[in-house]
Backbone as ProteinMPNN parsed JSONL, in Angstrom:
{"seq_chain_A": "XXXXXXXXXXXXXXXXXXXXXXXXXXXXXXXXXXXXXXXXXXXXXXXXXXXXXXXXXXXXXXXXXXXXXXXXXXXXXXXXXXXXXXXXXXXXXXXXXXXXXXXXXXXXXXXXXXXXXXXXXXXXXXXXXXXXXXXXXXXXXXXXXXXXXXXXXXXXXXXXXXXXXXXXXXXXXXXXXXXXX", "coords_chain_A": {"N_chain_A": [[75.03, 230.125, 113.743], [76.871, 229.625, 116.44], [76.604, 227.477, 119.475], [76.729, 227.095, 122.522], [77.335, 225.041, 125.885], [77.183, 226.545, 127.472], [76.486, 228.874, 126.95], [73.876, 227.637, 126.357], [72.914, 227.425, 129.07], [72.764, 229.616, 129.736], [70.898, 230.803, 128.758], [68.646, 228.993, 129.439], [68.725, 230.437, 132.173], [68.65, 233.388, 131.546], [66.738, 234.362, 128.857], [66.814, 236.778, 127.124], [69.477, 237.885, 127.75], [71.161, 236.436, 126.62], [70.062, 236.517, 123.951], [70.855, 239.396, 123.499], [73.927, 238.9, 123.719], [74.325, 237.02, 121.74], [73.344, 238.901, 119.784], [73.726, 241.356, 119.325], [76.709, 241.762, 120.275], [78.441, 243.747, 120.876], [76.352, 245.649, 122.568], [76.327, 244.41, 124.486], [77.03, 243.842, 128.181], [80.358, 244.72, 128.988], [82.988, 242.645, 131.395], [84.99, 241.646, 133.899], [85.959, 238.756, 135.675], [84.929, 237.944, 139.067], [87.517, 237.735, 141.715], [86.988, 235.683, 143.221], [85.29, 233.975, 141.478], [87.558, 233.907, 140.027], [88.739, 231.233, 141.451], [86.966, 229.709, 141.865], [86.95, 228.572, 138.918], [89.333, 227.795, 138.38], [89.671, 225.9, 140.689], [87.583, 224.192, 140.264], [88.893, 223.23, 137.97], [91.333, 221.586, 138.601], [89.75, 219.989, 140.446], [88.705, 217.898, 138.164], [90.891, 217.238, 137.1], [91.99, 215.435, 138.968], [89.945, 213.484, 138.699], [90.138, 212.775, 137.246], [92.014, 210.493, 137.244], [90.006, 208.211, 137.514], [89.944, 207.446, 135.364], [92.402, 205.798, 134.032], [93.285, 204.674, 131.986], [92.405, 206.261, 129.88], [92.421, 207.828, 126.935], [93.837, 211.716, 126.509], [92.274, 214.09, 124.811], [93.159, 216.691, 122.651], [92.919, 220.331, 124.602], [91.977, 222.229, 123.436], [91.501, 221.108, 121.019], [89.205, 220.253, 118.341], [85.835, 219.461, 116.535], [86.179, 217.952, 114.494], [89.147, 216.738, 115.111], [88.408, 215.233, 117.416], [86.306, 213.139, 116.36], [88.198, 211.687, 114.692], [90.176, 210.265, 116.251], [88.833, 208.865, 117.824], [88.08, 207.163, 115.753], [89.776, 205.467, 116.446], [89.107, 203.063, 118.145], [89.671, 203.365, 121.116], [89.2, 202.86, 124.824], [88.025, 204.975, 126.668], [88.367, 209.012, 126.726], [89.658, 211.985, 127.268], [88.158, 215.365, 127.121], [86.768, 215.65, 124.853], [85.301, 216.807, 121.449], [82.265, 218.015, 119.882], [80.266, 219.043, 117.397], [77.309, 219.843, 116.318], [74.99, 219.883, 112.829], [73.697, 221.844, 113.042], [74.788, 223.654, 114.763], [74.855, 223.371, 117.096], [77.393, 223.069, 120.472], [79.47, 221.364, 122.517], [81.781, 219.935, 124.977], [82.729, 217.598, 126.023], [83.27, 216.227, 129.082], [84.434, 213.186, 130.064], [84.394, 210.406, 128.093], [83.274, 207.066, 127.761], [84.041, 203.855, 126.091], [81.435, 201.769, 125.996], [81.077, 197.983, 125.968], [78.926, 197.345, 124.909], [78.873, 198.968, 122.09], [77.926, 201.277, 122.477], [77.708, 204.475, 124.275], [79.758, 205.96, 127.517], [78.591, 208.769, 128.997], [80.237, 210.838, 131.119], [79.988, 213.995, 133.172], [81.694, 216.203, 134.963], [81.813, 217.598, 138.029], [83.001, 220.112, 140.084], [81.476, 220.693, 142.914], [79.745, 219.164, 145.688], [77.253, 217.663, 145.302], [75.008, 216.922, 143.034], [73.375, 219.318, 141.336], [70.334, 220.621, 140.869], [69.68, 223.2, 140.79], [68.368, 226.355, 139.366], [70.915, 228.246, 138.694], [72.835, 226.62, 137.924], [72.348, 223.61, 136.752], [72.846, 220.289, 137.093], [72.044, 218.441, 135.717], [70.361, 219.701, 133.146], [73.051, 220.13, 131.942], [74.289, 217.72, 131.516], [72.377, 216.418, 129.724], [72.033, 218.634, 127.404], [74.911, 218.1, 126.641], [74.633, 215.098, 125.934], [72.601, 215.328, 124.013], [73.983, 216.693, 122.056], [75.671, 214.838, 121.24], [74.603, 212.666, 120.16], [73.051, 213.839, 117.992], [75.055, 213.853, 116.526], [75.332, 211.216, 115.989], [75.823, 209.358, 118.192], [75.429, 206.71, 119.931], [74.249, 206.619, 123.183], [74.404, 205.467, 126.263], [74.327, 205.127, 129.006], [74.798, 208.49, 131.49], [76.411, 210.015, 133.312], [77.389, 211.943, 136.362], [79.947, 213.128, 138.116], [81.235, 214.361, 140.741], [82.19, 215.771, 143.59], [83.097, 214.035, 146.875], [81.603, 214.12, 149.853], [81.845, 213.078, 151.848], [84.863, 212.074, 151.968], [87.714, 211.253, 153.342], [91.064, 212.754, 153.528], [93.98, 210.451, 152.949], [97.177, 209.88, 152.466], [97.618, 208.46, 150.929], [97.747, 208.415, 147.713], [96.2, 207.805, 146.261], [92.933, 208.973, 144.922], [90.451, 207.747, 144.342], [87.937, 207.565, 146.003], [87.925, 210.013, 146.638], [85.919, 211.27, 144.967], [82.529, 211.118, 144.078], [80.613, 209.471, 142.016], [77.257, 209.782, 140.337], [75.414, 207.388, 138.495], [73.425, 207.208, 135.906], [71.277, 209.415, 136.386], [68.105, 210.083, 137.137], [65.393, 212.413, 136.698], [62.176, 213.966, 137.083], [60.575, 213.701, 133.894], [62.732, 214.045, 132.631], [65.367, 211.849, 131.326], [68.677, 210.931, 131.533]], "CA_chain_A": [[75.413, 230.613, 115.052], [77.259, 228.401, 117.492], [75.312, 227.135, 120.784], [77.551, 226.089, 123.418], [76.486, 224.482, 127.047], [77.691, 227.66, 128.483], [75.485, 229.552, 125.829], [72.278, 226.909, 126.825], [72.53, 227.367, 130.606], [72.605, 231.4, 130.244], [69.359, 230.965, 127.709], [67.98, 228.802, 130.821], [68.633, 231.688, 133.107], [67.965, 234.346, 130.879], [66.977, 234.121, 127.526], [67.027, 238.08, 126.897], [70.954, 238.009, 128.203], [71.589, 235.268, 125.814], [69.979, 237.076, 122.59], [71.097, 240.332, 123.641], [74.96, 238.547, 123.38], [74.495, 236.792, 119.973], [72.365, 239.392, 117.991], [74.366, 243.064, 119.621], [77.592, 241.848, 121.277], [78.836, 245.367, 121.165], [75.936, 246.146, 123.833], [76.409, 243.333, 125.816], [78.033, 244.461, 129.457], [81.834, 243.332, 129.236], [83.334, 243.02, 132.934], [85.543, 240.537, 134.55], [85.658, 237.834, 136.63], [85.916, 238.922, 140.672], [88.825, 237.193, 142.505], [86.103, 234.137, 143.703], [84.787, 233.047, 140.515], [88.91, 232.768, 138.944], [89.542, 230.656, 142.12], [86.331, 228.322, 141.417], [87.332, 227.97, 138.298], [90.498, 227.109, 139.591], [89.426, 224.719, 141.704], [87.112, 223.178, 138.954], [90.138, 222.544, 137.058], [91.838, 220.409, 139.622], [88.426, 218.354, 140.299], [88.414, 217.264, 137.069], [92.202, 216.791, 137.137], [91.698, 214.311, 140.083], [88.813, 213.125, 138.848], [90.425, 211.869, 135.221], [92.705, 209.039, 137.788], [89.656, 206.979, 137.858], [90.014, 206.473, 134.32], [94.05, 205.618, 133.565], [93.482, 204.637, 130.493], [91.976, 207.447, 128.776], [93.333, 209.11, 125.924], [93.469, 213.016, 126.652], [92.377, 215.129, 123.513], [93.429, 218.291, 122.948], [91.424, 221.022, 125.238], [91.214, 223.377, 122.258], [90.831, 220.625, 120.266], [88.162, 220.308, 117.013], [85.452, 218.048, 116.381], [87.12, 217.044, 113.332], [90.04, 215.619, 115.228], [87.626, 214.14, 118.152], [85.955, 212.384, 115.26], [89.397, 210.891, 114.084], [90.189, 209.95, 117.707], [87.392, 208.156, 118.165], [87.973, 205.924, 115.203], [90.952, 204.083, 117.036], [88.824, 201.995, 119.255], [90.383, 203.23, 122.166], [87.933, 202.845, 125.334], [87.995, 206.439, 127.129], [88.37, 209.937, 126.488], [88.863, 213.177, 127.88], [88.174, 216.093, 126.641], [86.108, 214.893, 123.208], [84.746, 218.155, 121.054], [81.712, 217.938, 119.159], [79.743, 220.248, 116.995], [75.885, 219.595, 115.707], [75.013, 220.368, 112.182], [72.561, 223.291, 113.537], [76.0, 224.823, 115.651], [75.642, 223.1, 118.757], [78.523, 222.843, 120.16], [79.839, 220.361, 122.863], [83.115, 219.583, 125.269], [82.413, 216.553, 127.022], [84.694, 215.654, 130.19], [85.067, 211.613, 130.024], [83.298, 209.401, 126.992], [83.689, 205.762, 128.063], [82.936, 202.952, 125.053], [81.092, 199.909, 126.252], [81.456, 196.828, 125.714], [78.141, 196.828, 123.165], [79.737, 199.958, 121.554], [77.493, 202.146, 123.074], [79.01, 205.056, 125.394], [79.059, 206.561, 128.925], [79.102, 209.868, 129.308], [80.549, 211.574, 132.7], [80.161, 215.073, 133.678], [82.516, 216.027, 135.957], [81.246, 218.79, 138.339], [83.606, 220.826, 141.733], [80.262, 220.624, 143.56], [79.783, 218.336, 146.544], [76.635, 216.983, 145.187], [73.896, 216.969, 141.574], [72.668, 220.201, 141.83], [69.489, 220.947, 140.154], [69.062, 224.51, 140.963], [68.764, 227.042, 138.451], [71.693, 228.631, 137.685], [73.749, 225.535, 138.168], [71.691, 222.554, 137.038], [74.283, 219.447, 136.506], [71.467, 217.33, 134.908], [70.617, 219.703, 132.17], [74.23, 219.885, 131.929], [74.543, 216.504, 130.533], [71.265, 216.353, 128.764], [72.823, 219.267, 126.465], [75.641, 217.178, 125.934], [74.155, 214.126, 125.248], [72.272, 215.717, 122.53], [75.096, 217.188, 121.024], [76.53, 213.417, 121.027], [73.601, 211.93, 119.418], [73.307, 214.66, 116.885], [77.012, 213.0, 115.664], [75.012, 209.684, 115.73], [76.908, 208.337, 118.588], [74.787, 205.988, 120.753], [74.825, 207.431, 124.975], [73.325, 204.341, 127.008], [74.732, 205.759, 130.32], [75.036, 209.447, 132.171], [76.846, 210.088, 134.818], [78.105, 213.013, 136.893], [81.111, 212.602, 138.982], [81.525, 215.136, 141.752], [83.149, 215.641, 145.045], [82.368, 213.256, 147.544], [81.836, 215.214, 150.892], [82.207, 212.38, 153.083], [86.279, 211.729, 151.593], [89.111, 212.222, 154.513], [92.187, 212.23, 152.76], [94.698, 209.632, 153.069], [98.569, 209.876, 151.884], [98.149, 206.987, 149.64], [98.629, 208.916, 146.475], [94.388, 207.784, 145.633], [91.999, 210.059, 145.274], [89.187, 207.344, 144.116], [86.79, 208.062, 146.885], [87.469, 212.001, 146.807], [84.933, 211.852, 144.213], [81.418, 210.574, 144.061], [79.86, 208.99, 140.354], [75.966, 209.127, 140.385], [75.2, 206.659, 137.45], [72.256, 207.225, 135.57], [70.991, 210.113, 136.744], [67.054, 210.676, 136.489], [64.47, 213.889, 137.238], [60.819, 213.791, 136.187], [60.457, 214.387, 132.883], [63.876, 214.246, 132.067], [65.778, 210.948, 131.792], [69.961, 210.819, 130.952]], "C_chain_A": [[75.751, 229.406, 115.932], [76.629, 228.756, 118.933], [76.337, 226.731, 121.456], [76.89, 226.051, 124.737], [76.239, 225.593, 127.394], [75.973, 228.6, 128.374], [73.666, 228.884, 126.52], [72.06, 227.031, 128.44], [72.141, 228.709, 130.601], [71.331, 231.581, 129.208], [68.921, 230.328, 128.701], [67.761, 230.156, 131.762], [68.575, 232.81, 132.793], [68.304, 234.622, 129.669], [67.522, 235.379, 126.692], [68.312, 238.429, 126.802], [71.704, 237.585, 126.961], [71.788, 236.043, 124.121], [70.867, 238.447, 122.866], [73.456, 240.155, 123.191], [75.424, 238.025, 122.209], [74.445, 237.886, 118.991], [72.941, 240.71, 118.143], [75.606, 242.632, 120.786], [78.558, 243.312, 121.791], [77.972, 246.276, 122.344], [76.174, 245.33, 124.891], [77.739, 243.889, 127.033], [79.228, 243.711, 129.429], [81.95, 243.604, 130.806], [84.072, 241.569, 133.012], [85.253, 239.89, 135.66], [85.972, 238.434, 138.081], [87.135, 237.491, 140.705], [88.154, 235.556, 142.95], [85.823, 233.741, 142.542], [86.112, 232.871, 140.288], [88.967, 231.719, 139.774], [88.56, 229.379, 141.952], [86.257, 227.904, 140.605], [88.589, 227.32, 137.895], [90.33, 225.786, 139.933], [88.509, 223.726, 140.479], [88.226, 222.67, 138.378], [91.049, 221.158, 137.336], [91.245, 219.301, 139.789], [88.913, 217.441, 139.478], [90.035, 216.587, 136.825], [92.249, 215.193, 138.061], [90.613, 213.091, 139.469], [89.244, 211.957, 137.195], [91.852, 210.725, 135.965], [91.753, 208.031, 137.96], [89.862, 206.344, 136.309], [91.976, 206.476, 133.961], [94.254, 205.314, 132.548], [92.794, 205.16, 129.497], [92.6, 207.757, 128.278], [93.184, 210.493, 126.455], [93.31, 213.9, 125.542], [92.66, 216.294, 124.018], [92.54, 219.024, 123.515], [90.783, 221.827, 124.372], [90.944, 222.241, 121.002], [89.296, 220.244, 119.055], [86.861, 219.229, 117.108], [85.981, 216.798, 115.412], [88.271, 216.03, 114.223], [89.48, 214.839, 116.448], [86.757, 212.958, 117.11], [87.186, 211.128, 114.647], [90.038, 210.036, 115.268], [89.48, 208.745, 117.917], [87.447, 206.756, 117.295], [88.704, 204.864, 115.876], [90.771, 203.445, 117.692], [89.307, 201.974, 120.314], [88.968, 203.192, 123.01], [87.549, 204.178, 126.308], [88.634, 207.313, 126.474], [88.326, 210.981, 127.236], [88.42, 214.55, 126.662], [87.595, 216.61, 124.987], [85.041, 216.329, 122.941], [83.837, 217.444, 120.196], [80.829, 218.84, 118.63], [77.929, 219.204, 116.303], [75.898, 220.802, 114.235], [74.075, 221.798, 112.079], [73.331, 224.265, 114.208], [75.851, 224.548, 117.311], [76.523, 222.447, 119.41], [79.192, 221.896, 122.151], [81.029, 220.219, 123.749], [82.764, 218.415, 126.548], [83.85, 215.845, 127.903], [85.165, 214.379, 129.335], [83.59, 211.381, 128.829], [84.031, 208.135, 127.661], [83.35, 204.776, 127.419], [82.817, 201.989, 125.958], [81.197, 199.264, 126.017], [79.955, 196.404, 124.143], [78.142, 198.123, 122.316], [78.758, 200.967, 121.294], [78.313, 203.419, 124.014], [78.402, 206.037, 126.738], [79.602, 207.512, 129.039], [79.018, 210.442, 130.601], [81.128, 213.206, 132.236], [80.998, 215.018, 135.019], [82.276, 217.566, 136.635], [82.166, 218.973, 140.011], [82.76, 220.764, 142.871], [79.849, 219.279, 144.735], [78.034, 217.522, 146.605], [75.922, 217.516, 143.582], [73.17, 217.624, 141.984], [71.566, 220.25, 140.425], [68.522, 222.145, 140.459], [69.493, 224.956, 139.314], [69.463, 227.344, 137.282], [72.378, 227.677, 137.606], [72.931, 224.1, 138.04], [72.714, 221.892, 136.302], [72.951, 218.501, 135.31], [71.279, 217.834, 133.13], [71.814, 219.817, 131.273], [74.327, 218.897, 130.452], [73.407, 216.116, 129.872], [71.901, 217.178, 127.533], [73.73, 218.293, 125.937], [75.529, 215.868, 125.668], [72.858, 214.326, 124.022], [72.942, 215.798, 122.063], [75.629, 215.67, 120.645], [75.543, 212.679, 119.789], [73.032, 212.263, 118.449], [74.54, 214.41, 115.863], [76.029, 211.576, 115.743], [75.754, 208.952, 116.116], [75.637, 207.708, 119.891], [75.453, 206.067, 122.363], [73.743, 206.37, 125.638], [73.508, 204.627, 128.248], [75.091, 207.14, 130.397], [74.985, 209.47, 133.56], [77.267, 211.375, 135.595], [78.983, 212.944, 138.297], [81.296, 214.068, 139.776], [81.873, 215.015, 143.025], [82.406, 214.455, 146.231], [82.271, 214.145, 149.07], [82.045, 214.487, 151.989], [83.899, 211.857, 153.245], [87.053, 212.387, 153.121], [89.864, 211.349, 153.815], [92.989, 211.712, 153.642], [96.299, 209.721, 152.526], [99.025, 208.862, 151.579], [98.565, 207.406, 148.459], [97.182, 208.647, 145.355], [93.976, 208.336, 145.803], [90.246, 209.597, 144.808], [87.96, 207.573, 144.822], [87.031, 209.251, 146.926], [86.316, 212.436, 145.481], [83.585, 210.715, 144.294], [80.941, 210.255, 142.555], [78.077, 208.815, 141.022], [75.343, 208.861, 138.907], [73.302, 206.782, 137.415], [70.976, 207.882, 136.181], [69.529, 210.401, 136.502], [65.81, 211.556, 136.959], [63.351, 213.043, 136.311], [61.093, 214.259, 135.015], [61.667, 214.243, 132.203], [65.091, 212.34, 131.939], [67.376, 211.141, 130.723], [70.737, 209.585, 131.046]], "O_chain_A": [[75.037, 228.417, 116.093], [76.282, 229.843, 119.394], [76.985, 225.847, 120.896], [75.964, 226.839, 124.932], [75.072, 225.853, 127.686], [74.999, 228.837, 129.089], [72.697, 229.509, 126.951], [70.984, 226.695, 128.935], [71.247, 229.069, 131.367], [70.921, 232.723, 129.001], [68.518, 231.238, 129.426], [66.683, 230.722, 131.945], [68.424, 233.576, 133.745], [69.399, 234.966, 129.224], [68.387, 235.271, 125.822], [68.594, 239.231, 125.911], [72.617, 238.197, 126.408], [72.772, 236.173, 123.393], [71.859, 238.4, 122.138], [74.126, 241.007, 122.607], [76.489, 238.303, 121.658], [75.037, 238.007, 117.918], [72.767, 241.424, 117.155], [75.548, 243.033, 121.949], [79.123, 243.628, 122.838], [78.453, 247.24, 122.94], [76.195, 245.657, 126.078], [78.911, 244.201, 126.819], [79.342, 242.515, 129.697], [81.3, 244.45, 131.419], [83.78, 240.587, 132.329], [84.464, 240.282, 136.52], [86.92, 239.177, 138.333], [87.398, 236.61, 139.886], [88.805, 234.511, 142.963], [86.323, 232.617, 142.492], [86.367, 231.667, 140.258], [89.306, 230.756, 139.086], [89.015, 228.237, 141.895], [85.662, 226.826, 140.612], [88.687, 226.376, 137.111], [90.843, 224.778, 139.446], [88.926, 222.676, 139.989], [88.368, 221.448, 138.39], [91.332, 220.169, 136.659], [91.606, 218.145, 139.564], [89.449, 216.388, 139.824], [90.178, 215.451, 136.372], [92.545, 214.086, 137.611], [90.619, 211.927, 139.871], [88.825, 210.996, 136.55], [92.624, 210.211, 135.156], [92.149, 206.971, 138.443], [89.929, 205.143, 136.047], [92.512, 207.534, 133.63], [95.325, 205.567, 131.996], [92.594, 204.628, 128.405], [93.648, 208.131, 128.804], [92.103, 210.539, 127.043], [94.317, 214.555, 125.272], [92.558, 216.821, 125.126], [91.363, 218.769, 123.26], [89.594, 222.145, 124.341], [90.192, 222.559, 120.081], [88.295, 219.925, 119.696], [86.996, 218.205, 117.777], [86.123, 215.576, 115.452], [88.296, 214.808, 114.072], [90.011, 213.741, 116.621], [86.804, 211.789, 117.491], [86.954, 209.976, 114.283], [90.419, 208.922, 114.908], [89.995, 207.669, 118.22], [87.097, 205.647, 117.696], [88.394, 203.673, 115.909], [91.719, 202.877, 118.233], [89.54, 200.878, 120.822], [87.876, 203.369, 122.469], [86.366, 204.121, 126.644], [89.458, 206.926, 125.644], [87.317, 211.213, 127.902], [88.464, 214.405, 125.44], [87.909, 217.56, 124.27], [84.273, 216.82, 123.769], [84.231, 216.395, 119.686], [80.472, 219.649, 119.486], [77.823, 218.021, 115.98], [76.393, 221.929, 114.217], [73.91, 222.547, 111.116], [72.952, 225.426, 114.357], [76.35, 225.087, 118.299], [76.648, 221.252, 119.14], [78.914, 222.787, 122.954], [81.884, 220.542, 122.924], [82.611, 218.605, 127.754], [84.886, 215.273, 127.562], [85.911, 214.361, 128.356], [82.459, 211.858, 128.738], [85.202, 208.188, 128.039], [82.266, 204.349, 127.817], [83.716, 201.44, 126.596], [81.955, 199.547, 125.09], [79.942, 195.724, 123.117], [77.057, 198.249, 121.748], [78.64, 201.506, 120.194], [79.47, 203.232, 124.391], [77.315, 206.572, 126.956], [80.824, 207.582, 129.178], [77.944, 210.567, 131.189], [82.035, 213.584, 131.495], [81.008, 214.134, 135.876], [82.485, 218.583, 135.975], [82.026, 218.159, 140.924], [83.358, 220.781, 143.947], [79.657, 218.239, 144.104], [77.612, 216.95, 147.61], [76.404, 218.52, 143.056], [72.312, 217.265, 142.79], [71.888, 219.989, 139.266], [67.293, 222.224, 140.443], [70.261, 224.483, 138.476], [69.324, 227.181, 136.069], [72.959, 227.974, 136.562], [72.811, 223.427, 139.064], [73.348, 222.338, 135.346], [73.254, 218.055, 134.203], [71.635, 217.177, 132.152], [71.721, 219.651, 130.057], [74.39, 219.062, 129.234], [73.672, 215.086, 129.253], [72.317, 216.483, 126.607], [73.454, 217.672, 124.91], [76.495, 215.404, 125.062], [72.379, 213.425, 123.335], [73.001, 214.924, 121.198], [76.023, 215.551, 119.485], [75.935, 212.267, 118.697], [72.429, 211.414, 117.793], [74.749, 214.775, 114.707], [76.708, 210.736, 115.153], [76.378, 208.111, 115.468], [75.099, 208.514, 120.65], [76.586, 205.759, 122.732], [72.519, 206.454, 125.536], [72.501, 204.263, 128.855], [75.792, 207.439, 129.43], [74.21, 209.198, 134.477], [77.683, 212.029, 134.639], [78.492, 212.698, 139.399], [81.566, 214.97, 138.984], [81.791, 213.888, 143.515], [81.202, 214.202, 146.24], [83.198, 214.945, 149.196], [82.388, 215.018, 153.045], [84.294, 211.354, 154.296], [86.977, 213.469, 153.703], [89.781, 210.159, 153.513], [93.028, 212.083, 154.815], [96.039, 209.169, 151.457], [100.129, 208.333, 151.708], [99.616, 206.959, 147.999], [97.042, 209.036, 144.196], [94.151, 208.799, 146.93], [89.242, 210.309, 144.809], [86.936, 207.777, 144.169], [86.059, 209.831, 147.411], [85.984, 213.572, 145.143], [83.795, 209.535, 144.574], [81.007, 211.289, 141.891], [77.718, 208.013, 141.883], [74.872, 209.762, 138.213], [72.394, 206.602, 138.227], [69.932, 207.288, 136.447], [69.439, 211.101, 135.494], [65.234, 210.996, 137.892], [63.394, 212.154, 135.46], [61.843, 215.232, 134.942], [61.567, 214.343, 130.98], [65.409, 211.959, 133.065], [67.337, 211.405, 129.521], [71.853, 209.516, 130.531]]}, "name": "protein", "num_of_chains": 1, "seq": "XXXXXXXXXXXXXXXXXXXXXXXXXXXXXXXXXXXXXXXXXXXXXXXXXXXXXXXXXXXXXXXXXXXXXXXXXXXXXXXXXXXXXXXXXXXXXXXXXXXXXXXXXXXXXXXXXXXXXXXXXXXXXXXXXXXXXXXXXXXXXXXXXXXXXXXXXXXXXXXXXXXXXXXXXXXXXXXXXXXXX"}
């Protein structure tokens, strides 16, 4: 059975929901999105759009892209990434915004979140966020020496330079009790 973040946040917020979608998807309530969630995921889209000019020299993998060909990717020593798929041999499964290699060929992973700060409520926690996906990374036996989560900056007034480096905020090395990324 495949695990995805999505999958691990809605087992956070209710595990019952979660099984009830793997083990009888035929009972599970279908329904659509209202008119506000398409537009914040919308707007997520853009963030992250904006948000992939601090790195210019990222590669962009495919979005539906495989792990197989993030794996092949990866060999070419390039030093960023967007969009890098990975799967765990247990089915968990992975889409990490930005990978960034280091210089001691270690790597930094950035979440990239629409959110005007590192929320650690609930339904929306950014930290376990990237905890999930820095398992999934390290389950591939890829060494994660930095986490980051890049989100809106709320203090930004735009400029008609054509930059959008300060419209986002990076908080490097993010750490909660108990929890360190």
């Amino acid at each position: 059975m495949k695990l995805t973040k999505t999958d691990f946040i809605h087992y956070l917020n209710c595990p019952e929901s979660l099984w009830l979608l793997k083990n009888r998807p035929e009972e599970y309530p279908k329904g659509e999105f209202s008119l506000f969630i398409k537009k914040l995921i919308k707007d997520g889209y853009g963030v992250e759009k904006y948000a992939q000019q601090l790195f210019p020299q990222a590669i962009q993998l495919n979005e539906l892209g495989t792990p197989r060909e993030t794996l092949r990717a990866l060999k070419h020593k390039k030093k960023s990434f967007f969009q890098e798929a990975f799967e765990t041999v247990t089915g968990a499964f992975a889409r990490i915004d930005v990978m960034e290699r280091l210089a001691n060929d270690t790597w930094h992973l950035y979440e990239i979140k629409s959110s005007n700060e590192v929320s650690t409520k609930k339904k929306h926690n950014h930290i376990l966020d990237a905890c999930f996906q820095k398992y999934v990374l390290q389950e591939n036996d890829l060494e994660v020496s930095k986490v980051s989560i890049i989100h809106l900056n709320r203090d930004y007034i735009k400029h008609n330079t054509g930059y959008f480096g300060s419209f986002c905020a990076i908080h490097f090395g993010v750490i909660v009790p108990g929890i360190s990324v």
